[in-house]
N, C-alpha and C positions, 0 to 999 in steps of 0.2 A: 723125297723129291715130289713125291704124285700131290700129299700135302700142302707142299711149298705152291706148288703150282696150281692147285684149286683157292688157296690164299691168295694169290697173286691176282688171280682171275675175279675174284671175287671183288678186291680190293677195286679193279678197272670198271667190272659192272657200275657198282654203288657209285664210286667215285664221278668218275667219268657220267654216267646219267646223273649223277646231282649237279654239275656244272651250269645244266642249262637255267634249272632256278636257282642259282649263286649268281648266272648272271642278270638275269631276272632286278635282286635285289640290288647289286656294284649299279646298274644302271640308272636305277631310283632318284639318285645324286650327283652320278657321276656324269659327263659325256660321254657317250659310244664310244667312239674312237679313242678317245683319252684315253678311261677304264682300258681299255684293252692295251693301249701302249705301257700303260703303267707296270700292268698285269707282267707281259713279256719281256719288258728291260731289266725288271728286278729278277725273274725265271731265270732269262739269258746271263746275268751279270752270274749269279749263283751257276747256273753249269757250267758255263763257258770257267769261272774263275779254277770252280773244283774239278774239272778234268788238268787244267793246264799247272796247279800245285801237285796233282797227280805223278807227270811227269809227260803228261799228251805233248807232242809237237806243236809247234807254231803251224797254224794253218798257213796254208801258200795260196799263191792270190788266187789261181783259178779254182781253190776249196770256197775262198768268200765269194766268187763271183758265183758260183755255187748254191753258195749257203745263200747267198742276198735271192736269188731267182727263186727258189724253191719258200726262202722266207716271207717272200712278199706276195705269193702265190697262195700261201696256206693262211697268216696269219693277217695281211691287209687285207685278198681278198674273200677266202675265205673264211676267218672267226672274227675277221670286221666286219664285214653281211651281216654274218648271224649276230652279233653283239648288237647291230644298229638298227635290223630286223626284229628282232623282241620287244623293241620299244613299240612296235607295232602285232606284234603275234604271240599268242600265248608262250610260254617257253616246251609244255611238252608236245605242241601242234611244231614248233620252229624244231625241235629236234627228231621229228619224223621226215620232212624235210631236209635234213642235215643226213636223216640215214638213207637217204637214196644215194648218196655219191658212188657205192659198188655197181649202181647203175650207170651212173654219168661215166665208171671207168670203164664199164667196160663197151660202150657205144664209141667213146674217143680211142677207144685202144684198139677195138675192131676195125673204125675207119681211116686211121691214120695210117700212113705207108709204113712194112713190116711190123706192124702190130699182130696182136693174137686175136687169130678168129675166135668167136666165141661159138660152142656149140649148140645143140635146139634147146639141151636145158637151159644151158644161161640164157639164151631170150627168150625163152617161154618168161625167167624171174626178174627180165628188163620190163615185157609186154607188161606180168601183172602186178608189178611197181608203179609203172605210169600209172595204169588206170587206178592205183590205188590214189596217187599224186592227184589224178582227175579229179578222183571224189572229195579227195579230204579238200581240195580248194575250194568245192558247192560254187560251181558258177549260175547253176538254178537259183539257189537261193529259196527254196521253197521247202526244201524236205528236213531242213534240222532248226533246232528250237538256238540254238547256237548263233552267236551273232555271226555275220558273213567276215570271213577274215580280209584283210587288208590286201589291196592287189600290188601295193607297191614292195608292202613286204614279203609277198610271196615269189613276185618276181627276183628280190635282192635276198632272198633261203636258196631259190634256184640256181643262182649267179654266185651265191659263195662254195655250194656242193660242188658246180663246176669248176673254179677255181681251185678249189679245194681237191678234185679228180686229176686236173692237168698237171700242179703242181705235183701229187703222190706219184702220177706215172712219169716225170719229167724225174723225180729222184732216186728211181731205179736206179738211171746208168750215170746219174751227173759225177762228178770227180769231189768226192768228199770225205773228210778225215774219218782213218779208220774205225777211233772213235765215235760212234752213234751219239752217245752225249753231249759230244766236244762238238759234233757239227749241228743237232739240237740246239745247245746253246747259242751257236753264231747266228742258225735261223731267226730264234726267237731276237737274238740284237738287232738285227737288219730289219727283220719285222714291225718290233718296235719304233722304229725310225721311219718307218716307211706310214706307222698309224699316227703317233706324234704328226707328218708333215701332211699327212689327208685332214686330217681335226685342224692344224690350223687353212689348211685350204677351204673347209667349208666353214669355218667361222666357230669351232667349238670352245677356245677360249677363251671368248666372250660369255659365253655359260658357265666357264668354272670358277667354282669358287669353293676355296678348300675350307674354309669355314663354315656352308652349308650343307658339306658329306655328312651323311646320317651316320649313326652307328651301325647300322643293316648293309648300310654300301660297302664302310669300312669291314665290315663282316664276311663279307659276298666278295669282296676285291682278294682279302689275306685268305680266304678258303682256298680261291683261283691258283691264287701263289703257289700256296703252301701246299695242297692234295693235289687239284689238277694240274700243275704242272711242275710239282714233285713228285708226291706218292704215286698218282695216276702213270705218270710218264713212266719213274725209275719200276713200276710195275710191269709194264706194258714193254717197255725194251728187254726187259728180264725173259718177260715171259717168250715173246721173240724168239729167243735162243734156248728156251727148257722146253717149250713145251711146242708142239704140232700145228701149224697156222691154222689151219680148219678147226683148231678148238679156241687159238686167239683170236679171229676174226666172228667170233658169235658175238662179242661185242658190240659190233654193228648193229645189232635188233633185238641184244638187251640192254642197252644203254636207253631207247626211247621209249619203254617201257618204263624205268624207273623215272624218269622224267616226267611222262604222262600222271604216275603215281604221286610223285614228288608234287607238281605242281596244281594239282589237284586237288591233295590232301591239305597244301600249305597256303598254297594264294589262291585258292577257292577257283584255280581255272575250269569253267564249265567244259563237260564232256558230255557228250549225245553217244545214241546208238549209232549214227554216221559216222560219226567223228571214230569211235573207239572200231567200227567195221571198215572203216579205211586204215583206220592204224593199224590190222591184224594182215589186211590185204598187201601192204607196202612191209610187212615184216616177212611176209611168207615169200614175197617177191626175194628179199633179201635172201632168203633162207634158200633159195634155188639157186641161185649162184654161187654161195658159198660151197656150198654142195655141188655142183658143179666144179669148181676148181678144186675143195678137196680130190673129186674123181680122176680129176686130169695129173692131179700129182701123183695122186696111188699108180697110175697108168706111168706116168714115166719115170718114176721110181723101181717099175718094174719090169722096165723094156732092159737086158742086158747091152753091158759095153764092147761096142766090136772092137777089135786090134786098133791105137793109135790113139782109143778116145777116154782113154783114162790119166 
């Protein structure tokens, strides 16, 4: 098992950090938004089909109405940003950004009514996330040999992590089939419909033209498919249930590591000593919070059951 589970875990690092230059290249030829509808209709058709030949139940309306909120939260607005964002920001700079969201949750989940306070660890690793966020944006302009990244796309990295926050904490309690995969799948349906109808709101199929997809797009799109949102996922839900969340959730800040590496090594993305010392600042941010909630679980793991509450 300990095996299976260092596999598994492995499998989500690599995987998952390679996503951000897979979408890198799907973008090359493809639209933004398209690419990404493409991406999650074909994901959602395949989960949604193989849980329900399974023997899963027929979702009930308020599972999709569900599944549709939570799907249009994560994957229009949150891995639409980032897909449309890249076209403008390196992909291992746009997935350090994507790894601040344990921050964006837990500021919305602290201030929303009967949310979880967070204790001084976790915002000591909110405080030195932002100021990592500060840096890596260089609004001076002065101190990295780095061209100044894009302000619109930094704003629409910011805007999908929080979409991306809202929807994670909005699917704690929503009403969804007991199947993880089966409700997975309907996400990613709903999602897809929701990216298809934003692409033709802003005019993206007038860009497409399936005769001009490069072989690198084609490559970058079936990677998406096939690992991140097969292997990647059937990993990650796995691991869920086998192994300890404080050792699943380190994904969070190694994922944008292998990205940083990835994109680096592959499309020549320039890295500075700024750049690579706000990436270690916004990992360590991360790395307080996680640790932080690890703590809080060990603690109520360990408070006994009075009479009544078992």
């Amino acid at each position: 098992m300990k095996a299976r589970v260092w596999i598994a875990l492995i499998a989500v690092y690599i995987v998952w950090g390679s996503t951000y230059l897979a979408i890198k290249l799907t973008i090359e030829t493809i639209p933004p938004f398209i690419s990404a509808g493409m991406r999650f209709l074909v994901s959602g058709l395949i989960l949604y089909t193989w849980r329900r030949l399974s023997g899963d139940a027929a979702p009930l309306k308020v599972e999709w109405r569900s599944a549709a909120l939570i799907g249009l939260l994560l994957l229009l607005g949150g891995n639409g940003g980032l897909v449309w964002a890249e076209q403008r920001i390196p992909s291992g700079i746009a997935s350090l950004f994507i790894a601040t969201t344990p921050l964006w949750m837990v500021l919305i989940d602290s201030l929303r009514p009967n949310g979880q306070r967070a204790n001084w660890l976790t915002w000591a690793g909110v405080l030195v996330g932002l100021f990592g966020i500060l840096l890596l944006a260089n609004p001076w302009q002065g101190h990295s040999s780095s061209p100044a990244l894009d302000p619109a796309g930094m704003v629409v990295l910011i805007l999908a992590a929080l979409f991306w926050s809202i929807g994670s904490l909005y699917s704690r309690n929503a009403s969804l089939p007991s199947s993880s995969i089966l409700g997975t799948g309907m996400e990613m349906l709903v999602g897809s419909l929701g990216l298809f109808a934003f692409a033709t709101l802003i005019g993206e199929w007038d860009d497409f033209n399936l005769s001009a997809i490069s072989p690198r797009s084609w490559a970058g799109l079936a990677y998406l498919i096939v690992f991140g949102s097969g292997i990647g996922f059937v990993a990650y839900t796995w691991l869920l249930r086998n192994a300890p969340t404080s050792l699943v959730s380190t994904y969070a800040y190694v994922n944008p590591v292998v990205a940083l590496i990835l994109g680096s090594l592959l499309v020549d993305e320039r890295l500075d000593t700024m750049d690579i010392l706000s990436a270690a600042i916004i990992l360590v941010g991360v790395v307080l919070i996680t640790t932080a909630k690890s703590m809080e679980n060990r603690k109520l793991s360990a408070v006994p059951l009075l009479p009544g509450e078992d």
